[in-house]
PALOTOR-102702 format. One record per residue (C-alpha): residue in one letter; x, y, z. Coordinates in steps of 0.001 Angstrom, whole numbers, padded with zeros to 6 digits. Layout:
REM PALOTOR-102702
+------+---------+---------+---------+
! type !       x !       y !       z !
+------+---------+---------+---------+
!    a !       X !       Y !       Z !
...
+------+---------+---------+---------+
***
This chain:
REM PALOTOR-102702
+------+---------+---------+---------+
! type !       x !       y !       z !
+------+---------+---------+---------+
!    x !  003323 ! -000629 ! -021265 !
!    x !  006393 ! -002057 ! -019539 !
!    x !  005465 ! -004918 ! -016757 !
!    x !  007411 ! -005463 ! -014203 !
!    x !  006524 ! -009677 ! -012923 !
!    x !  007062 ! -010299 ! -009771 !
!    x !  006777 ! -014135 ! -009602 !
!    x !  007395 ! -014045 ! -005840 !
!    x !  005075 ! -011658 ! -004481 !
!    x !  001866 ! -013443 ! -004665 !
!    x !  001313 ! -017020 ! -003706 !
!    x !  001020 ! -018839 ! -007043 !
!    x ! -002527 ! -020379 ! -007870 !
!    x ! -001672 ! -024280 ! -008594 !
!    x ! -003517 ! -027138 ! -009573 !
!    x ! -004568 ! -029709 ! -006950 !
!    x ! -002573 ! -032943 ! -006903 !
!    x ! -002680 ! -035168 ! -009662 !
!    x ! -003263 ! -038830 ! -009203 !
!    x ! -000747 ! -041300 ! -011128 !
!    x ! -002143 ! -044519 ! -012724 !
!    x !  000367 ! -046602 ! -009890 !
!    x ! -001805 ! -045031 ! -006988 !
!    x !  000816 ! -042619 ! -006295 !
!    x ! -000086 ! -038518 ! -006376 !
!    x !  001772 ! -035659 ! -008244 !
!    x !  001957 ! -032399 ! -007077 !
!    x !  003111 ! -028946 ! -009071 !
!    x !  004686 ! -026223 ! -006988 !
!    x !  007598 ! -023498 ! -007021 !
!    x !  010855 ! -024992 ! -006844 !
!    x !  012773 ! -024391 ! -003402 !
!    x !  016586 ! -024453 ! -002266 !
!    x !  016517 ! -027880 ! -000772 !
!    x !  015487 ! -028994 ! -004158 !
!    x !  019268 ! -029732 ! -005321 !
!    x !  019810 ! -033107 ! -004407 !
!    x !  016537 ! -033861 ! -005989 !
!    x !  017038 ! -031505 ! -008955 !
!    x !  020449 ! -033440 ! -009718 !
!    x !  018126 ! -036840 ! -009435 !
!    x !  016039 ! -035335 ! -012456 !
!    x !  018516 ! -034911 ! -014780 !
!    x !  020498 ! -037881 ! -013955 !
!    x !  017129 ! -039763 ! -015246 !
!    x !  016593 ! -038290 ! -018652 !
!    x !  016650 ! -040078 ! -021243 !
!    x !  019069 ! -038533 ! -024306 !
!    x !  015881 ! -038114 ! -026585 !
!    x !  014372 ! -036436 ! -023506 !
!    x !  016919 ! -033699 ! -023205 !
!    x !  018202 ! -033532 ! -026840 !
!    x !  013591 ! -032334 ! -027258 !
!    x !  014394 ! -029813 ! -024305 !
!    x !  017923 ! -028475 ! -025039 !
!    x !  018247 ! -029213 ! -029230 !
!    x !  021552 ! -031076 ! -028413 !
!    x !  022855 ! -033535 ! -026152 !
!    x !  023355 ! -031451 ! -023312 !
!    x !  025702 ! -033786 ! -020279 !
!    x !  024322 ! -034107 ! -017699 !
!    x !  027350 ! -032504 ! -016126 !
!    x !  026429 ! -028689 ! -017678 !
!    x !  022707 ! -029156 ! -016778 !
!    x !  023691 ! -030143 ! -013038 !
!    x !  026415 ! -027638 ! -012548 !
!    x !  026464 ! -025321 ! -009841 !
!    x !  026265 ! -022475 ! -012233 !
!    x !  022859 ! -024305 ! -013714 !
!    x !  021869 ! -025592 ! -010190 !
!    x !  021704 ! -022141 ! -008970 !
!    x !  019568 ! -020647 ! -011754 !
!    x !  017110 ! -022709 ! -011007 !
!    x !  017107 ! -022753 ! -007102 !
!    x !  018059 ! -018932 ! -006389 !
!    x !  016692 ! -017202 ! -009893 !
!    x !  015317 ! -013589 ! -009501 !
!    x !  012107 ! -013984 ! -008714 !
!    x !  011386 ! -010565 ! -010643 !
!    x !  012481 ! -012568 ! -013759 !
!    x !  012361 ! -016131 ! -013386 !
!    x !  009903 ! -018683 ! -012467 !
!    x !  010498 ! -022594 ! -011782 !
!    x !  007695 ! -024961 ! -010907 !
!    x !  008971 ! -028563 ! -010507 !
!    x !  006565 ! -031705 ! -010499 !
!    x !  007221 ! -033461 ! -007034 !
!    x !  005859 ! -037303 ! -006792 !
!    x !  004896 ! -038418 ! -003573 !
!    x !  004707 ! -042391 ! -003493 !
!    x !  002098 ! -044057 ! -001233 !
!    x !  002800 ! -044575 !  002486 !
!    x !  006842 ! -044536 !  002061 !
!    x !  006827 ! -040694 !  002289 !
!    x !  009575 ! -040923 ! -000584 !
!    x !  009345 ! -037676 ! -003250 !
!    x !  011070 ! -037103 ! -005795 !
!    x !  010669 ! -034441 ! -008995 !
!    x !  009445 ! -036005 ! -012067 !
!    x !  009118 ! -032819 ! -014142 !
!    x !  010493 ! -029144 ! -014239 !
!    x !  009509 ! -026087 ! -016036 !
!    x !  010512 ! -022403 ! -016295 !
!    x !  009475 ! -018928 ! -016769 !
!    x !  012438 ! -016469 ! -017774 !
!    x !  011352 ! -012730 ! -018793 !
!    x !  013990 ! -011678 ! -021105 !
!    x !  015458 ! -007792 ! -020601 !
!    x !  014280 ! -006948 ! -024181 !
!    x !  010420 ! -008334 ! -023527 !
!    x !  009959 ! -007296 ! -020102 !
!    x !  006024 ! -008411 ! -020884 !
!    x !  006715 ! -011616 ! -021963 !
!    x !  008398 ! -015231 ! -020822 !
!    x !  009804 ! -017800 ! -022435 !
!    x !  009184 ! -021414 ! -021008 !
!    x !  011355 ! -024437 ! -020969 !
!    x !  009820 ! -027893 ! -019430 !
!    x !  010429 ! -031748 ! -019652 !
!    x !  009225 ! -034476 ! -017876 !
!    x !  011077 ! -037487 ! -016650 !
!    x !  010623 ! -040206 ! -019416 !
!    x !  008316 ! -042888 ! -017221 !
!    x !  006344 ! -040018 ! -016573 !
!    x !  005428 ! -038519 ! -019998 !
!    x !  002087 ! -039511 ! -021659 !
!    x !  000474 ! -039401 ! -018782 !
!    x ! -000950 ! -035299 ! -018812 !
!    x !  001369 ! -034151 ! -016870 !
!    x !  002921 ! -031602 ! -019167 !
!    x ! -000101 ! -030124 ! -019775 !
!    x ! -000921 ! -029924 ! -016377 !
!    x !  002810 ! -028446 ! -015870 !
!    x !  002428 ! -025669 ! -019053 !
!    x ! -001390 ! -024600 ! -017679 !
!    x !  000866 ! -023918 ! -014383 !
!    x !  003059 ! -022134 ! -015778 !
!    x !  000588 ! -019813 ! -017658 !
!    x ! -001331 ! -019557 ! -014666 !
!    x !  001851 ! -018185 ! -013340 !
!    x !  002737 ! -016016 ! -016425 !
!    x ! -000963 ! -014499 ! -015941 !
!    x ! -000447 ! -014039 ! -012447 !
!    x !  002551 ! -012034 ! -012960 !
!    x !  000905 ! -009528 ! -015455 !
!    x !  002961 ! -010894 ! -018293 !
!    x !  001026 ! -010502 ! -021924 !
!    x !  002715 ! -013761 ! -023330 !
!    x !  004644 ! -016459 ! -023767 !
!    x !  006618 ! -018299 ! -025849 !
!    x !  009293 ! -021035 ! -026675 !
!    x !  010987 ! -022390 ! -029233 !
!    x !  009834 ! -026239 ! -030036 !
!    x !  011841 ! -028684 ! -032142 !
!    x !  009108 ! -029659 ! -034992 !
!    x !  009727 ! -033543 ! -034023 !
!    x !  008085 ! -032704 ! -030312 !
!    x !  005154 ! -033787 ! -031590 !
!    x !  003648 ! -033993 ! -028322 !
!    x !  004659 ! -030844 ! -027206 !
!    x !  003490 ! -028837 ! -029737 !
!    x ! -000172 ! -030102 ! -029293 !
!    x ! -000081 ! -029947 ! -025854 !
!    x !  000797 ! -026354 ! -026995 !
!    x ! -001989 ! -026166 ! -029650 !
!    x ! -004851 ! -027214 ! -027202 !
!    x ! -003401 ! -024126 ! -025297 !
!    x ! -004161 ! -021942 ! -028551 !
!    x ! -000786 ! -021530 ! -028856 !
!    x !  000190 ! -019957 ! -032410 !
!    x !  002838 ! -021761 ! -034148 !
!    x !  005802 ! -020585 ! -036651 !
!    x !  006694 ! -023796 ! -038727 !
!    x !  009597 ! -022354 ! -041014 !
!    x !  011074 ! -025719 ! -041932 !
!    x !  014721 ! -026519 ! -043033 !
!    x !  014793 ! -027636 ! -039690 !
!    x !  014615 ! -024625 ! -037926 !
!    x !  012742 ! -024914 ! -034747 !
!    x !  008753 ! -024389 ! -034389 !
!    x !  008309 ! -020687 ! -032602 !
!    x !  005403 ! -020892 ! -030273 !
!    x !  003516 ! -017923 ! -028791 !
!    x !  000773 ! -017936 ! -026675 !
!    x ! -001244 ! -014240 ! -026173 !
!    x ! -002102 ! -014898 ! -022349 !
!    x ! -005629 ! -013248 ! -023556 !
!    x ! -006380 ! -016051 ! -025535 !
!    x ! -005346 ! -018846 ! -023936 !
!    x ! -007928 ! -022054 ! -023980 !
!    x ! -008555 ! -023989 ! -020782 !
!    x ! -007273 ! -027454 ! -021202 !
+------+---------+---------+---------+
***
């Protein structure tokens, strides 16, 4: 059965804001135009570690904040692409800013699956938030109709892959260095 996800067409279920140890609140939701400033902000912050787990190479932060890059995230088709970020809104300043982004892409030869992509600013992992961001994102993928999805995990994102596991994600080790393939049958999915 061929799905067709429309990622736009329904208002996406997300969590309620998340409270941050320094009294400050998190809150996931689509990402919108007037992002870009913000978006830029993001991956000016990572650390190399950070994106070299996300991207499997050290990526500049020129490629991942071209216009080209920019725009995939900001204008994607919403039939085939889906980008919560992770905005942080501190105290009584009003200031925001994105401390995580993650993404849905349905591929043209899986139209019933998407693979996801995420990190999370480096002050801001350990602290749940990419599990909060992933359930979002298969809330989303659910949402949408989709039967899976899936990514491909370097085996040294340890964290990632049992965020992934408490998910019930299954997981292709096939060593030599190969990345870990995870899959995650939206049937079967554990709440976390």
């Amino acid at each position: 059965m061929a799905v067709s996800p429309a990622f736009a067409t329904k208002p996406p279920r997300l969590p309620e804001p998340l409270p941050l140890p320094d009294g400050s609140w998190a809150q996931i939701r689509p990402v919108r135009p007037e992002d870009r400033a913000a978006l830029i902000a993001f991956h000016r912050s990572l650390s190399n570690k950070t994106v070299y787990l996300r991207y499997f190479s050290p990526v500049s932060v020129q490629w991942r904040t071209s216009p080209k890059r920019l725009a995939e995230e900001l204008y994607a088709d919403p039939e085939h692409h889906c980008t919560l970020v992770i905005e942080r809104r501190a105290g009584g300043s009003g200031l925001r800013h994105l401390i995580g982004v993650g993404r849905l892409v349905v591929p043209n030869t899986a139209p019933d699956t998407a693979d996801f992509a995420m990190a999370i600013r480096d002050d801001f992992q350990g602290m749940g938030l990419g599990t909060a961001l992933l359930g979002a994102l298969i809330e989303q993928a659910r949402q949408a109709g989709l039967r899976a999805i899936t990514a491909e995990i370097l085996a040294e994102n340890r964290s990632m892959l049992e965020i992934c596991r408490r998910f019930g994600f299954e997981l292709a080790f096939s060593g030599g260095g190969d990345p870990v393939e995870a899959r995650l049958e939206l049937s079967n999915a554990h709440s976390v």
